[in-house]
N, CA, C and O atoms as a MOPAC input file, in Angstrom:
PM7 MOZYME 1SCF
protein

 N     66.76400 1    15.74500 1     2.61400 1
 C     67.34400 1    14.55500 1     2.02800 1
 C     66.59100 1    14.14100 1     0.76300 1
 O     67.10500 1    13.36800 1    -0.04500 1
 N     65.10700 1    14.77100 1     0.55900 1
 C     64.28000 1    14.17400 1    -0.49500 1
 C     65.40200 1    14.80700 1    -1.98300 1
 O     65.53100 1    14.26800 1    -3.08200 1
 N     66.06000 1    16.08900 1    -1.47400 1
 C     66.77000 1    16.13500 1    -2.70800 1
 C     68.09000 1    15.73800 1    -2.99400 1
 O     68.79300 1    16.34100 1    -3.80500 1
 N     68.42000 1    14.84000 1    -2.41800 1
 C     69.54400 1    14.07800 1    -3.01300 1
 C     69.69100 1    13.83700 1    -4.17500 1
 O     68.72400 1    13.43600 1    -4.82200 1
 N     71.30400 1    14.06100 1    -4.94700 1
 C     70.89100 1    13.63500 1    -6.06400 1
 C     71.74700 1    12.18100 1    -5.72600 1
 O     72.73400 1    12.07200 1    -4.99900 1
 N     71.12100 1    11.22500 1    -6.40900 1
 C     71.68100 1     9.74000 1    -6.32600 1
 C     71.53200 1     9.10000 1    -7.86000 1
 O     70.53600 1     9.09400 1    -8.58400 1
 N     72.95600 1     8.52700 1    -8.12100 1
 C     72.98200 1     7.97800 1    -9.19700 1
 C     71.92700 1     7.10300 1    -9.67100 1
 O     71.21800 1     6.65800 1    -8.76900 1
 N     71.57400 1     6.65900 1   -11.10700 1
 C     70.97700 1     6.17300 1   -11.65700 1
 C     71.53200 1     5.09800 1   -12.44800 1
 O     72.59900 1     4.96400 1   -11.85000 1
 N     71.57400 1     3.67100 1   -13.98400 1
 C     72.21800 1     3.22500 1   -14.63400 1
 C     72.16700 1     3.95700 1   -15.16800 1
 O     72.10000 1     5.17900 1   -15.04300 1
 N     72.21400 1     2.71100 1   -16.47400 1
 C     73.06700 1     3.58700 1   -18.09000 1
 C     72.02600 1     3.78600 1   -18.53800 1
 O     71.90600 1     4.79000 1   -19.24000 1
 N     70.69700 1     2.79100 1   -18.28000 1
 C     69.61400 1     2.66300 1   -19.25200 1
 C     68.62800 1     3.26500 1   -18.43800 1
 O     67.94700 1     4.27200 1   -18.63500 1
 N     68.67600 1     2.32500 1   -17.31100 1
 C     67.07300 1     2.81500 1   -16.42900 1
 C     67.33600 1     4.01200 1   -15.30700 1
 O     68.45100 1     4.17500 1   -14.81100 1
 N     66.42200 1     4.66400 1   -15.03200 1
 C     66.18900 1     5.75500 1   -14.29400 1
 C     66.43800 1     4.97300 1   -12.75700 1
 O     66.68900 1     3.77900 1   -12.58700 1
 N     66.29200 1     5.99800 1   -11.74900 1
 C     65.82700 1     5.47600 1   -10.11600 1
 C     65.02200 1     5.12400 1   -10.09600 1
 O     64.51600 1     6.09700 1   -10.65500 1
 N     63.96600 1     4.30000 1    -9.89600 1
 C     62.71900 1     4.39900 1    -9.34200 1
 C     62.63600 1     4.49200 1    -7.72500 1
 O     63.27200 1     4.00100 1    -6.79300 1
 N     61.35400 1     5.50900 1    -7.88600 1
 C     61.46600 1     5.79500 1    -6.25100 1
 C     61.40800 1     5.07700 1    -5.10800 1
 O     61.79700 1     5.57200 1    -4.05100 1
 N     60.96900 1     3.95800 1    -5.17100 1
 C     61.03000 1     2.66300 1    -4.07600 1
 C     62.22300 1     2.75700 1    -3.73600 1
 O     62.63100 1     3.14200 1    -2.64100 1
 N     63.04900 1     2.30800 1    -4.93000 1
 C     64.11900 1     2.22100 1    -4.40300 1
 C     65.23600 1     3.73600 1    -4.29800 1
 O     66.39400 1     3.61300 1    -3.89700 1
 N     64.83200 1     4.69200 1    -4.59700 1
 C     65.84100 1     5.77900 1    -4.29100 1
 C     65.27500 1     6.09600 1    -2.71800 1
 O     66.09900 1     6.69100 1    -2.02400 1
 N     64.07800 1     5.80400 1    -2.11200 1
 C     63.51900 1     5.88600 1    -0.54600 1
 C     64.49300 1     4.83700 1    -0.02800 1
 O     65.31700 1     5.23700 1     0.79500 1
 N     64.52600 1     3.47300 1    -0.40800 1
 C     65.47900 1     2.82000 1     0.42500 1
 C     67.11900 1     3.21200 1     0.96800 1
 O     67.75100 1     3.25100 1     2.02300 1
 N     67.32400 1     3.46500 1    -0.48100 1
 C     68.92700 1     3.88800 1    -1.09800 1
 C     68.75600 1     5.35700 1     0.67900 1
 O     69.45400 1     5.33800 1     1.69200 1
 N     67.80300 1     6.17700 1     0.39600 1
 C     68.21600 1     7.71400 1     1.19500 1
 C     67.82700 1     7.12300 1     2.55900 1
 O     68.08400 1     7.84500 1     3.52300 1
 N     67.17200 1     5.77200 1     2.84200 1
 C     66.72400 1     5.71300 1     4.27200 1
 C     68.22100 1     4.53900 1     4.98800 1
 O     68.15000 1     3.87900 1     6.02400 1
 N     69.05200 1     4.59100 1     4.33300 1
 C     70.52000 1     3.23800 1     4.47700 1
 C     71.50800 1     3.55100 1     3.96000 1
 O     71.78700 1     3.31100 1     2.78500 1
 N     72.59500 1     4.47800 1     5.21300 1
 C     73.81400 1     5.21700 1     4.48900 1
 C     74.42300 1     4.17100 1     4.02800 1
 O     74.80600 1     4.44600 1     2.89100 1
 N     74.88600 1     2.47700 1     4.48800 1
 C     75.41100 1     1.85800 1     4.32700 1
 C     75.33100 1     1.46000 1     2.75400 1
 O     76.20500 1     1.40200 1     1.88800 1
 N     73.80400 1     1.18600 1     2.72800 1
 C     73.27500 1     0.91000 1     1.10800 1
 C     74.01100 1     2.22500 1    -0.08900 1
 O     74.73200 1     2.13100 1    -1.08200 1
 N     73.45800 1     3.23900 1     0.54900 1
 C     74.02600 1     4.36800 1    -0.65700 1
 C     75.62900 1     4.48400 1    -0.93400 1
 O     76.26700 1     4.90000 1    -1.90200 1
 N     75.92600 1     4.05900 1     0.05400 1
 C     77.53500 1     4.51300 1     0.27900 1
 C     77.64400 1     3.64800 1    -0.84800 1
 O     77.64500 1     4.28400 1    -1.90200 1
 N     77.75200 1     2.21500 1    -1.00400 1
 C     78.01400 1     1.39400 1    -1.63500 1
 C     77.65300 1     1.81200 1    -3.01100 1
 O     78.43600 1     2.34100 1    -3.80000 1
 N     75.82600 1     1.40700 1    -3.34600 1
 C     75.41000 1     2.32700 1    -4.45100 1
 C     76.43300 1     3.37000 1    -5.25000 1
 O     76.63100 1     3.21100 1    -6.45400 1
 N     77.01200 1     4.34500 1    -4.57500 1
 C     77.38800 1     5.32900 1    -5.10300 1
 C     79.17500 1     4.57900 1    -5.60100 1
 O     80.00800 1     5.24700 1    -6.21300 1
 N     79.33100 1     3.57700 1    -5.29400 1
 C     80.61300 1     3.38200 1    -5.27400 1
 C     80.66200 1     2.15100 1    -6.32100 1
 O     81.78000 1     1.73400 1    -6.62300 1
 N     79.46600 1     1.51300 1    -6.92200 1
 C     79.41000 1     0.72200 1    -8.14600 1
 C     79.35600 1     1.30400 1    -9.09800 1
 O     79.25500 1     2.53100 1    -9.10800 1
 N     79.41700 1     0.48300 1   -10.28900 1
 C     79.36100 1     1.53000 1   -11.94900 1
 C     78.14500 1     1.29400 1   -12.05600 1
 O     77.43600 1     0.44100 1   -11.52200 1
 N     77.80800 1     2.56800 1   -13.20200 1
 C     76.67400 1     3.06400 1   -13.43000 1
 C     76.19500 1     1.79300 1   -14.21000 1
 O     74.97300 1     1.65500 1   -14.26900 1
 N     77.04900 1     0.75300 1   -14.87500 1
 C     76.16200 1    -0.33600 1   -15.23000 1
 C     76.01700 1    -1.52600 1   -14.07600 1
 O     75.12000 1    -2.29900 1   -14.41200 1
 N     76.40500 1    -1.76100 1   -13.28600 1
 C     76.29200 1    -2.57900 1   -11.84900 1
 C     74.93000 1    -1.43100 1   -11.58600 1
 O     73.84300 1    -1.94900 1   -11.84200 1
 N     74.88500 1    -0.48100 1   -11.28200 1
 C     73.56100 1     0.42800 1   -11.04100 1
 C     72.19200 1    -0.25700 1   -11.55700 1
 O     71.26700 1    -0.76800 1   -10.92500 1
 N     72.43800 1    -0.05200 1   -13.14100 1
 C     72.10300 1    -0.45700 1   -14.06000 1
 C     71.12000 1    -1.95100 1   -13.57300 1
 O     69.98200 1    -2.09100 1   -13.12600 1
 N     72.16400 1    -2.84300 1   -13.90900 1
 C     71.19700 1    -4.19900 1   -13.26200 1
 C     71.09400 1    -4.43500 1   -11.88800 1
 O     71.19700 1    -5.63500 1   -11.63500 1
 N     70.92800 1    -3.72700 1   -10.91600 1
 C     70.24600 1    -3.66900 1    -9.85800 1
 C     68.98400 1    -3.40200 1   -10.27000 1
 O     68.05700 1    -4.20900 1   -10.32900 1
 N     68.96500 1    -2.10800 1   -10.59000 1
 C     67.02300 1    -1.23700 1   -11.26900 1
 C     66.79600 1    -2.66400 1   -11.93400 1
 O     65.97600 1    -3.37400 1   -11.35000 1
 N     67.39300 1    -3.18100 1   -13.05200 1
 C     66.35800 1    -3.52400 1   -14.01800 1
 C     66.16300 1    -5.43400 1   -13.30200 1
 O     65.31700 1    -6.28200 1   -13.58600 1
 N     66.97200 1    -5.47400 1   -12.64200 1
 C     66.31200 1    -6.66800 1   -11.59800 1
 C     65.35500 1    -6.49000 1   -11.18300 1
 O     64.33700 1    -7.05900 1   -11.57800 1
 N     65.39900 1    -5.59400 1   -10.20300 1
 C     64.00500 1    -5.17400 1    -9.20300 1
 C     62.99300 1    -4.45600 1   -10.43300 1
 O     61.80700 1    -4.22000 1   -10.20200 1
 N     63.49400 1    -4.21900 1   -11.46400 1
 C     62.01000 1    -3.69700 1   -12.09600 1
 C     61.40700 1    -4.65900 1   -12.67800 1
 O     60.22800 1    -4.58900 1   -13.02600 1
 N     62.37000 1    -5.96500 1   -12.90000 1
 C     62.03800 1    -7.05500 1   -13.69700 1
 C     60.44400 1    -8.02200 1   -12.99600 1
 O     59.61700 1    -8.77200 1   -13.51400 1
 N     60.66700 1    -7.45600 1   -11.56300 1
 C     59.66900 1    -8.46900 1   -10.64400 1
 C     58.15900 1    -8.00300 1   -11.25100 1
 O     57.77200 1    -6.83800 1   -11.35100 1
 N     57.45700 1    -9.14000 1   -11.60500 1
 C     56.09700 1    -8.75500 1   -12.26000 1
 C     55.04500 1    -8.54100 1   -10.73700 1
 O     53.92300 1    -8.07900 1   -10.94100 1
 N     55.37500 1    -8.82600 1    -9.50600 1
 C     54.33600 1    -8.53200 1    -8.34300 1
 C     55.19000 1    -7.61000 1    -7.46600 1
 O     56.40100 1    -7.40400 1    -7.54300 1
 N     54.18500 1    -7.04200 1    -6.51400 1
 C     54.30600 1    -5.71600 1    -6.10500 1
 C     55.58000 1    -6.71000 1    -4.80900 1
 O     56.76100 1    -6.37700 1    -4.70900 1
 N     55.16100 1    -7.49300 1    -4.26000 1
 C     55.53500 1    -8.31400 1    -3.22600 1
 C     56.83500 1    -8.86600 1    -3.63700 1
 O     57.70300 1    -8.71200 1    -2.77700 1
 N     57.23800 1    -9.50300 1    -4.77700 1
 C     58.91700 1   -10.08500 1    -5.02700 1
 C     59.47100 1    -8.70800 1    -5.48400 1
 O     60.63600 1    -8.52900 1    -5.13000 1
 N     58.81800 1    -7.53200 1    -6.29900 1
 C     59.62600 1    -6.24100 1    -5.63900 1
 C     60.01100 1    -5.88400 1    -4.89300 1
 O     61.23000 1    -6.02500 1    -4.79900 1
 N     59.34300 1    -5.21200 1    -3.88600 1
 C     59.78500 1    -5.35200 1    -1.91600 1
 C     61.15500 1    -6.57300 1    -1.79900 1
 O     62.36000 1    -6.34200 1    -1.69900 1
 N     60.58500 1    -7.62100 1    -1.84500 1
 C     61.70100 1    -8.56400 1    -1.66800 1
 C     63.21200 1    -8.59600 1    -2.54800 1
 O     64.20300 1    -9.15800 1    -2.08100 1
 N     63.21100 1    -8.07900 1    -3.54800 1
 C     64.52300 1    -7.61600 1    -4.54200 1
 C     65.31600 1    -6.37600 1    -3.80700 1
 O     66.52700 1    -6.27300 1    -3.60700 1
 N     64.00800 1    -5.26000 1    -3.39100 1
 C     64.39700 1    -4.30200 1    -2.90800 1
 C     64.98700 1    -4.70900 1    -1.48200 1
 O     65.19100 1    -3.75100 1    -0.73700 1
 N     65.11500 1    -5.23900 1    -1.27100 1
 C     65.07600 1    -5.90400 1     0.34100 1
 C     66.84600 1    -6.82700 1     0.43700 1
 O     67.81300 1    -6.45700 1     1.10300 1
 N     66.75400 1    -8.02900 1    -0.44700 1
 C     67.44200 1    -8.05300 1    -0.61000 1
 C     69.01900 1    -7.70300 1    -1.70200 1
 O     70.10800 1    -8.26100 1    -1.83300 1
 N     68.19100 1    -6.19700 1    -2.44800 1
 C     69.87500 1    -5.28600 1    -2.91400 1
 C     70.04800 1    -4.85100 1    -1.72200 1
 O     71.24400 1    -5.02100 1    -1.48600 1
 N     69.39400 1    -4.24500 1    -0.56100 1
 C     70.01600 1    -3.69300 1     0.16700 1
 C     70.75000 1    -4.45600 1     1.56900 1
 O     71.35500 1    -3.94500 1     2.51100 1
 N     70.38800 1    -6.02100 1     1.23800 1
 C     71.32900 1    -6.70800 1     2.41800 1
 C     72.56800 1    -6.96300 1     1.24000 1
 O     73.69300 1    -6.86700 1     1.73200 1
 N     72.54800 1    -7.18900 1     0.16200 1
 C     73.66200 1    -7.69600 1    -0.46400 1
 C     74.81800 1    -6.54900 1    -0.63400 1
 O     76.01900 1    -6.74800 1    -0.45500 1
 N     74.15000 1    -5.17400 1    -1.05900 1
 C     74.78800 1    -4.03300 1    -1.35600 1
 C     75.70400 1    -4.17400 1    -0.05600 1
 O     76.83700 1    -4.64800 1    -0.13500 1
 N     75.11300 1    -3.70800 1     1.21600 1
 C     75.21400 1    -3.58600 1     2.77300 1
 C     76.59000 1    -4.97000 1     3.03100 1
 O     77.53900 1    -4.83900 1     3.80400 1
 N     76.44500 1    -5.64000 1     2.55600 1
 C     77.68100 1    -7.18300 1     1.81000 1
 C     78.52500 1    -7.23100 1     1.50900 1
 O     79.43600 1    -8.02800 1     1.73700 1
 N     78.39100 1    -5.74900 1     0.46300 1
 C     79.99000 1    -5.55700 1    -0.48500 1
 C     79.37800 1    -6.22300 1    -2.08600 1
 O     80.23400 1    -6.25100 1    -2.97000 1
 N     78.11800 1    -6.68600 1    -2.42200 1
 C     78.04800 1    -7.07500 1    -3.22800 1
 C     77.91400 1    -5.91100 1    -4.60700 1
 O     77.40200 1    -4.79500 1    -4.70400 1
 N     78.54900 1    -6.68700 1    -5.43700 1
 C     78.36900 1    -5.21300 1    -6.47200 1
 C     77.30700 1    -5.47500 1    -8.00500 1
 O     77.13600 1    -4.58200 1    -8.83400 1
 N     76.75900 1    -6.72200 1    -8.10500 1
 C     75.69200 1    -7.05800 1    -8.70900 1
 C     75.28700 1    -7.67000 1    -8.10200 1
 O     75.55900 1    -8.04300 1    -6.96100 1
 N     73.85200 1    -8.08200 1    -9.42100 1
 C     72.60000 1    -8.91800 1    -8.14800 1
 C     73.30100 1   -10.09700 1    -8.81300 1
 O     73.76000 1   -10.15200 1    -9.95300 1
 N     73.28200 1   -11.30500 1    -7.57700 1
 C     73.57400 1   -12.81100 1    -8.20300 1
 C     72.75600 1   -13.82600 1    -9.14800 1
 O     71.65600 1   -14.19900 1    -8.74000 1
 N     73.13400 1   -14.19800 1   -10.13100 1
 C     72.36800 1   -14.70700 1   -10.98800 1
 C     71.54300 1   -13.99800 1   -12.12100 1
 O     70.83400 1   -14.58600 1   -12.93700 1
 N     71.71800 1   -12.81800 1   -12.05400 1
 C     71.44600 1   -12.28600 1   -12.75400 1
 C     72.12600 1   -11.85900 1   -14.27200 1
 O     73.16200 1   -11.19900 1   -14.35700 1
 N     71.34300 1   -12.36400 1   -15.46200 1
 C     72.17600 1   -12.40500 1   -17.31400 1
 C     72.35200 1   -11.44900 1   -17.47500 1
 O     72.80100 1   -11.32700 1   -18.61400 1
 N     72.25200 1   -10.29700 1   -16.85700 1
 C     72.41300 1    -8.67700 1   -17.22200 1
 C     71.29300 1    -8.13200 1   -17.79000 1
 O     70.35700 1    -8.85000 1   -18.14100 1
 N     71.27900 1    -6.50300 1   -17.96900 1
 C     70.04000 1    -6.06600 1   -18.58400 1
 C     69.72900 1    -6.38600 1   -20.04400 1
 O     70.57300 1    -6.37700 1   -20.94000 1
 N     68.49400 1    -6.65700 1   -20.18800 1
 C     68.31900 1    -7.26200 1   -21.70600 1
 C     67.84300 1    -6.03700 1   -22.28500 1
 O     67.00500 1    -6.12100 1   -23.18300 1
 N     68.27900 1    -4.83000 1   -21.88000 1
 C     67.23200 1    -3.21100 1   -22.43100 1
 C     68.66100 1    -2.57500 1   -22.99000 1
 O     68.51200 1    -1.57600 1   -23.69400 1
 N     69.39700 1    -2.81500 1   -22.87200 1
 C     70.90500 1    -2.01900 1   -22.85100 1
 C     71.70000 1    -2.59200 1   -24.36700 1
 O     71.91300 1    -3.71500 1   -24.82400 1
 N     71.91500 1    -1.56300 1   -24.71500 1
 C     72.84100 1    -2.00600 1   -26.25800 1
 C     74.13800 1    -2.73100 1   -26.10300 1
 O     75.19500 1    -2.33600 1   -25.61300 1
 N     73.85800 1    -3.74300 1   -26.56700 1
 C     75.34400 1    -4.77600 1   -26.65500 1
 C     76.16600 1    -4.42200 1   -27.56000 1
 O     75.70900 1    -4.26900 1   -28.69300 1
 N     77.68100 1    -4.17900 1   -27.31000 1
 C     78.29200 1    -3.89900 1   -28.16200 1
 C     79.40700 1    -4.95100 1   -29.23100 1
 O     80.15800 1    -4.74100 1   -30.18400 1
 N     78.97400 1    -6.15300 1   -28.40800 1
 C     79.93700 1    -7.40200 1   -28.80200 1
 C     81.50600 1    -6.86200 1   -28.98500 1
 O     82.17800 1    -7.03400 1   -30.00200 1
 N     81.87400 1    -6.27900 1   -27.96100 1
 C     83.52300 1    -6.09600 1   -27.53900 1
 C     83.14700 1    -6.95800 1   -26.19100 1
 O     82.18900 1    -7.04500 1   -25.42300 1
 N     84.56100 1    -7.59600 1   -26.35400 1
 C     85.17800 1    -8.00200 1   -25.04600 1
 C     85.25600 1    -7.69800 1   -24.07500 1
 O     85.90100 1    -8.36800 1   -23.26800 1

């Protein structure tokens, strides 16, 4: 299973915390695999956004009750600020 390949966003890579969660929660991946690569997108750069090791865990923790939800972004979240805006509609 370590070689799964599992989607990534547009901008940011997997990081492995969370590609271990994603392969240890079919429910989580199923979903994962079934958002767009920019919904992908600001999941990573949420959870990468957390400056302590501890509200990481906890981001990671809760994408995977929200994913597990039906949720298809994180809530409250302005989107990734790393990603080229194209100012279209």
């Amino acid at each position: 299973m370590a070689n799964q390949t599992i989607s990534g966003g547009v901008v940011h890579a997997l990081p492995d915390d969370l590609r271990h969660t994603l392969q240890a929660d079919s429910a989580m991946l199923a979903q994962w695999e079934d958002i767009t690569p920019l919904a992908r997108n600001e999941w990573i750069c949420w959870i990468e956004d957390a400056k302590k090791q501890a509200i990481r865990q906890g981001r990671i923790t809760r994408a995977r009750e929200n994913l597990t939800a039906g949720k298809r972004r994180p809530c409250c979240w302005p989107g990734c600020p790393h990603r080229e805006r194209t100012g279209k509609a």
